[in-house]
N, C-alpha and C positions, 0 to 999 in steps of 0.2 A: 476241757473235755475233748476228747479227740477218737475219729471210727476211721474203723479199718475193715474193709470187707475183702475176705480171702477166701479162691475158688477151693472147693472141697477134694479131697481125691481124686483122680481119675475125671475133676473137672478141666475146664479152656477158662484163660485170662479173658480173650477176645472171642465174640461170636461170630458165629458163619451162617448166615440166611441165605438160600436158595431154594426157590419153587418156580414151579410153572400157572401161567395162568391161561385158561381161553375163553375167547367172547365169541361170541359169531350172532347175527340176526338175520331177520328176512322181514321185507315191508313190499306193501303195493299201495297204489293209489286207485280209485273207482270213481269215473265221472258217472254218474248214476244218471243226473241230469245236465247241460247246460251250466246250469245255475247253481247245482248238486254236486260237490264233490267228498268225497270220503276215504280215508286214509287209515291203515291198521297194519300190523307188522306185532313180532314179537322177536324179543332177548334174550339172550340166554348167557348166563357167566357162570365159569367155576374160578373162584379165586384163587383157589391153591392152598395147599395145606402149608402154613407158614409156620407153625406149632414141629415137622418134622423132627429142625435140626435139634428141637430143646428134647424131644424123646426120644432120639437117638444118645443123646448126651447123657442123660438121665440114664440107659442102661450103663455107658460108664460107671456112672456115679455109682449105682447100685453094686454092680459088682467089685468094685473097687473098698467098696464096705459093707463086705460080705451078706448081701443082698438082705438088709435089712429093710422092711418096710416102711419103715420112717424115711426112707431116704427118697422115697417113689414119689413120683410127677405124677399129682392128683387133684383132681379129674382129670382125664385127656381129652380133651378136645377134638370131634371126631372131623373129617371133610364137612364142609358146606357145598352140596352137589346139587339143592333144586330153587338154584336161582330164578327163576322164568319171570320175564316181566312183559307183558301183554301191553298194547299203546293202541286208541283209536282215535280218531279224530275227524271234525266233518269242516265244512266251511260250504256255506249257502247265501245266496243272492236272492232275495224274495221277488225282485226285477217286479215293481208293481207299479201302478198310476202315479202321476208325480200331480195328480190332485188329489183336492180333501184335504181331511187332517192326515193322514196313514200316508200321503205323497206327501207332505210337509215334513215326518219323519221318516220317509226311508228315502226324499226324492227321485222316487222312480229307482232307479239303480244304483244307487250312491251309498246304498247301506250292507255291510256284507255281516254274518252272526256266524262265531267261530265257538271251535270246546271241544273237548274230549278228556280224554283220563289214563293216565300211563301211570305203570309200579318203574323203582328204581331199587336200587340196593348198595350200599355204602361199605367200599370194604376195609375189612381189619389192616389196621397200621401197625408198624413193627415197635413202635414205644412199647406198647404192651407187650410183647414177645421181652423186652429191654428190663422191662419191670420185672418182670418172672426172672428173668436170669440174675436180675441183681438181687434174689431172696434166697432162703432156703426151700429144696435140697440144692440149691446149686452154686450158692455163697454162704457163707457164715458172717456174719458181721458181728466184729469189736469193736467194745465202746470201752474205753478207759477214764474215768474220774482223774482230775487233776489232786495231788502236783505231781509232777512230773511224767503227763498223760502222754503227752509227743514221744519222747524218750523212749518213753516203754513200749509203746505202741509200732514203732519201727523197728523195733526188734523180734516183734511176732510176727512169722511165717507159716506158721502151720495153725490150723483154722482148729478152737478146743471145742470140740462138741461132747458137754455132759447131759444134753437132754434133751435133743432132737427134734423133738414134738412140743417145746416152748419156744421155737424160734420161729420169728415174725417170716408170714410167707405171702407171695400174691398167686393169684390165682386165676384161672378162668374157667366157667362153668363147663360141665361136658357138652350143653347145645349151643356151645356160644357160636354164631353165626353171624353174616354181616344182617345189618339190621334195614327194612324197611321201609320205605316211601308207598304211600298212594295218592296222585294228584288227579284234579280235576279242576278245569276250568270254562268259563264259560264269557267272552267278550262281546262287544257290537261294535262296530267301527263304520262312522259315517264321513264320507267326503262333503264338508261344508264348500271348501271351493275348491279350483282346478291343482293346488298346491297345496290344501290345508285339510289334516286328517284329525279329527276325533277320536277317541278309542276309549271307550269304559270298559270293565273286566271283573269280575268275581274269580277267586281262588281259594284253592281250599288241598291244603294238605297235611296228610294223617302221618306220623310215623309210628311204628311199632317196633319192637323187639330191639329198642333206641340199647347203642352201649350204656352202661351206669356204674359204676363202683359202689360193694356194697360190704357191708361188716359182715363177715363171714364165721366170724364168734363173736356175737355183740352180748352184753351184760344183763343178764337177767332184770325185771321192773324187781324194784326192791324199795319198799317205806323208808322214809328218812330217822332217824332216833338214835339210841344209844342203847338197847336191850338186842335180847337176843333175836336173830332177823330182822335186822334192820342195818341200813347203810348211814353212816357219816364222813362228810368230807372235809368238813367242816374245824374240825378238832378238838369242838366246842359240847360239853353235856348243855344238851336241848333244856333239860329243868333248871340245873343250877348255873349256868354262863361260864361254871368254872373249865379250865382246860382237859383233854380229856388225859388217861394217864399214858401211852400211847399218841405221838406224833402220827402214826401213821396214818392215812385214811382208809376208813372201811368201807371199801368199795364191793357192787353187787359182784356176785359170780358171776361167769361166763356160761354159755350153754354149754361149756362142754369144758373142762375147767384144765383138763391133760393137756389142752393146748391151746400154742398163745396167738397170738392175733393173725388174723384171717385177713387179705384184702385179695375178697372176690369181684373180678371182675363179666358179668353176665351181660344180658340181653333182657331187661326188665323195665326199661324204662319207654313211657311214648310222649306224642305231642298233639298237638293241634296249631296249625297256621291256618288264619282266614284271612284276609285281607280283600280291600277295595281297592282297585287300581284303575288312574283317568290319566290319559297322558292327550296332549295337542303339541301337532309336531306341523311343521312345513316344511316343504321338498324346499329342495334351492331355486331359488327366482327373482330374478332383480339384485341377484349378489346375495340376494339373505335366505339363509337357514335357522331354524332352530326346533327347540323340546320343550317342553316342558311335562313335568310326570309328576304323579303326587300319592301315595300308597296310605294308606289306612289299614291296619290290623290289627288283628290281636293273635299271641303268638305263648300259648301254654305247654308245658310239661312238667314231666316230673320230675327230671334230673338233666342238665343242660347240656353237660358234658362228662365223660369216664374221669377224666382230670378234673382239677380244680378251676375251674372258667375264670376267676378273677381275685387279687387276695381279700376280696370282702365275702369270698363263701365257701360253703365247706363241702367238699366233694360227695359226702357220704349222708343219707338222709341222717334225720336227728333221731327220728323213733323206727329203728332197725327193723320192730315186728310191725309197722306201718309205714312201708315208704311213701301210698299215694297221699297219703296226708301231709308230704312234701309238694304237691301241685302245687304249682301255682304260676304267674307269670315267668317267660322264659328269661336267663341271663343276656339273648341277644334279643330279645324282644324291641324294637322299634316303633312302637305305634303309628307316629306320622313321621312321612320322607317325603322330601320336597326337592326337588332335582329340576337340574337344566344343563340346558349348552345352546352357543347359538353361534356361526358365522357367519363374518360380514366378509365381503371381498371388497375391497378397497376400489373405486372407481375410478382409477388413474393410469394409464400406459396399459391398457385393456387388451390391446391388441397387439402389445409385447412388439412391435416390431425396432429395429436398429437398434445400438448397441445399448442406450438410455432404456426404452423400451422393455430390452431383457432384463435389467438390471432392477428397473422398480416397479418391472408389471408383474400382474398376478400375484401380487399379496394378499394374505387374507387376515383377517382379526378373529380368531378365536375365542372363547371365554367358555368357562360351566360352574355352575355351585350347588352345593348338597346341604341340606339343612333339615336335620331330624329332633324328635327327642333321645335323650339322654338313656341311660341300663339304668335299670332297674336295681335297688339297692337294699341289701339285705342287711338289718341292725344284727350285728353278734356280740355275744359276750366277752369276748378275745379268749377265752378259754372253755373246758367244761367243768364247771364246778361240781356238777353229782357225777364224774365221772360214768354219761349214762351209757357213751359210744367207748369202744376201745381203740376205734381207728380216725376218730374226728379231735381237732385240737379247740375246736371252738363251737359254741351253739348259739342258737334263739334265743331273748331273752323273754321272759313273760311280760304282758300287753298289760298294765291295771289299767285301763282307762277303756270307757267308751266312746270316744272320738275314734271318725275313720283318721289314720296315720297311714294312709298307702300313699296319698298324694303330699303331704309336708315335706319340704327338704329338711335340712339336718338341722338347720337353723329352729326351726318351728319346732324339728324332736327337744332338743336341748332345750328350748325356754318352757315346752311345756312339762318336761320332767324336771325341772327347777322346782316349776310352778306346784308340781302336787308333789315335790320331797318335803316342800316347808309348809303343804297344808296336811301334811301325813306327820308330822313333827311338831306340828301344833294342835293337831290330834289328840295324838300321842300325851301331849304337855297335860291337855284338858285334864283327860283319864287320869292323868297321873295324881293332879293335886283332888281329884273327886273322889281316892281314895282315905280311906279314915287312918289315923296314923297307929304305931302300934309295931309289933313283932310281923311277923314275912308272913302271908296267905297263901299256901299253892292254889292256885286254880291257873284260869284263862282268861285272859282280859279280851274287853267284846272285842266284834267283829272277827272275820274270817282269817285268823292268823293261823300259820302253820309250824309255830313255833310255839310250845308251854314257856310263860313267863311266871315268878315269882311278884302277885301285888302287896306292893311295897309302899305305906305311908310314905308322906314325908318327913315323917318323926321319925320311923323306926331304926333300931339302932343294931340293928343285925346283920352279922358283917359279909353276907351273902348279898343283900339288899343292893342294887345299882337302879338308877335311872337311865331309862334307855329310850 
């Protein structure tokens, strides 16, 4: 099999980006007190309209095919013009008694208590602008089945559009904006000695109106079976095991069925980061320096990234008309980070003088190491078997078990779905010889099955009859 994507009439092979962008801010600082200081300022961005060059291009397109409306860049994308990001921040010295217990923790002047809260805003990258242009209206892409896919496919120049409104497009919403930040933090930092600093810290950051990729015609919910309304993907009659007459799978409609796959890209997704952060550091003294820093968080949302974050996930939620039911821990989520660095200056030709001196004085010994846990790992099915997404290749599988499975590696997955295939098969076995022998019974055999089985003695001699 072999694709060929070719620019449409009045389209460009290569694209051309150019915008403008401007920042400007203002800050001041306010010793209120001594011991009081407080700091505020505001931001302001417009990123630029980077969407221009593709809706200028698109009036090509248009007229170049006799302004039909299929052929229209839809949604547009309008300016993101009210950036404004506000930032405050205080930092105070309590300068109290360095008795008692309250001079035991703050020793007199030795404790200083910081925080504030600033918005940020993250802007559009041109991948996206990359995506859009490699879909339709602005590529047509061929796909050729083999034999002789290569061949043929190198000989098509001109791009065959018979149906305009089936071919796979990406998109951006019309409010797509850059997305989001609000932080807030709150630390204490105490001088234990003339060299040696403490620092505890709380954080907490929101995002909103995060990028997300979302099925933009995803498939209607539709019951599984073999009658009228109903889906199968399977190929299999649900009643008799026999194959259906029809290879093909019956898959749910689309919301909108005149047209085919949708990959919109919006501003729908948010987060949560909280973390605990301790670091103990010393200045240089005595030759030695060092860090150490240690973070605790937890780090939620609902979609990690516009792209695919890793090949163990699938960019696009599972259940289209419910993405927040997609929450859950983030793909970069790190819970514990453990971090250092430390240098030594080596105590030798100290004072560098004559020609030895320069040669092997003032060396120093560096070192640092980073030590976290591991991402977070999502089990998929390597495919979608009910065809439920139109734009995802793989899904979730379902959970039978009430064991928590968030913390087991793969090792623990694997032996305990061993464990209950051969006690769901020896189930299975029971039921089976508990039935009475004889000709075939429609019904259901117990428990919560989702599938009508035929019970089938062990005698019976009817040639539908299978053990399963």
């Amino acid at each position: 099999m072999a694709s060929k994507a070719l620019p449409l009439a009045g389209g460009d092979r290569i694209q051309f980006y150019r915008w403008h962008e401007f920042y400007s801010y203002v800050q001041d600082q306010w010793r209120i007190r001594p011991n009081l200081t407080l700091s505020y300022g505001v931001r302001y961005e417009y990123p630029g309209d980077s969407f221009q060059y593709l809706r200028h291009l698109n009036q090509r397109i248009l007229a170049a095919n006799n302004n039909d409306p299929a052929f229209r860049f839809e949604p547009d994308p309008k300016s993101d013009t009210n950036n404004w990001m506000p930032r405050i921040g205080f930092n105070w010295n309590p300068q109290g008694s360095d008795k008692g217990v309250i001079g035991f923790v703050t020793g007199g002047n030795k404790l200083v208590l910081r925080g504030g809260y600033a918005r940020a805003y993250d802007a559009n990258f041109t991948n996206i602008n990359t995506n859009i242009f490699q879909s339709f209206p602005f590529v047509a892409t061929h796909t050729i089945l083999p034999p002789h896919s290569f061949a043929t496919l190198i000989n098509i120049t001109v791009p065959n559009i018979s149906n305009p409104e089936q071919l796979s497009r990406t998109v951006v919403s019309e409010d797509f904006r850059a997305p989001a930040t609000d932080q807030i933090s709150i630390d204490v930092q105490r001088e234990l000695s003339a060299d040696l600093i403490l620092t505890i810290g709380y954080v907490r950051t929101r995002g909103t109106g995060l990028f997300q990729t979302v099925d933009g015609n995803p498939r209607l919910p539709c019951p599984f079976g073999t009658g009228p309304g109903t889906c199968n993907t399977t190929g299999i009659d649900r009643n008799t095991g026999a194959p259906l007459p029809s290879s093909t799978p019956i898959l749910a409609p689309t919301v909108d069925p005149s047209r085919g796959m949708i990959m919109l890209r919006t501003n729908s997704a948010t987060s949560t980061y909280d973390a605990l952060q301790a670091s103990l550091e010393k200045r240089l003294s005595r030759g030695v320096s060092f860090g150490v820093h240690y973070t605790l968080s937890s780090f939620i949302d609902t979609a990690s990234d516009i792209f695919v974050p890793s090949v163990a996930e699938s960019v696009v939620s599972q259940d289209p008309f419910d993405r927040n039911s997609d929450r859950a821990r983030s793909s970069y989520a790190r819970p514990n980070r453990l971090s250092g660095n430390v240098v030594y200056e080596l105590p030798f030709f100290t004072k560098q003088s004559g020609f030895i001196g320069k040669m092997l004085g003032g060396w120093q010994v560096n070192s640092f190491f980073n030590f976290q846990t591991g991402a977070p790992l999502s089990a998929l099915n390597g495919f979608d078997p009910a065809g439920a997404n139109t734009s995802a290749t793989a899904i979730r599988p379902n959970v039978f078990t009430n064991l928590d499975v968030s913390r087991m590696t793969v090792a623990q997955l694997y032996l305990i779905n061993q464990q209950q295939r051969e006690q769901a098969f020896a189930q299975a076995q029971q039921i089976f010889k508990a039935l009475p022998s004889g000709p075939c019974v429609p019904g259901w055999l117990p428990g919560p099955s989702l599938l009508r089985r035929s019970r089938c003695g062990p005698g019976a001699a009817a040639p539908s009859c299978a053990r399963r």
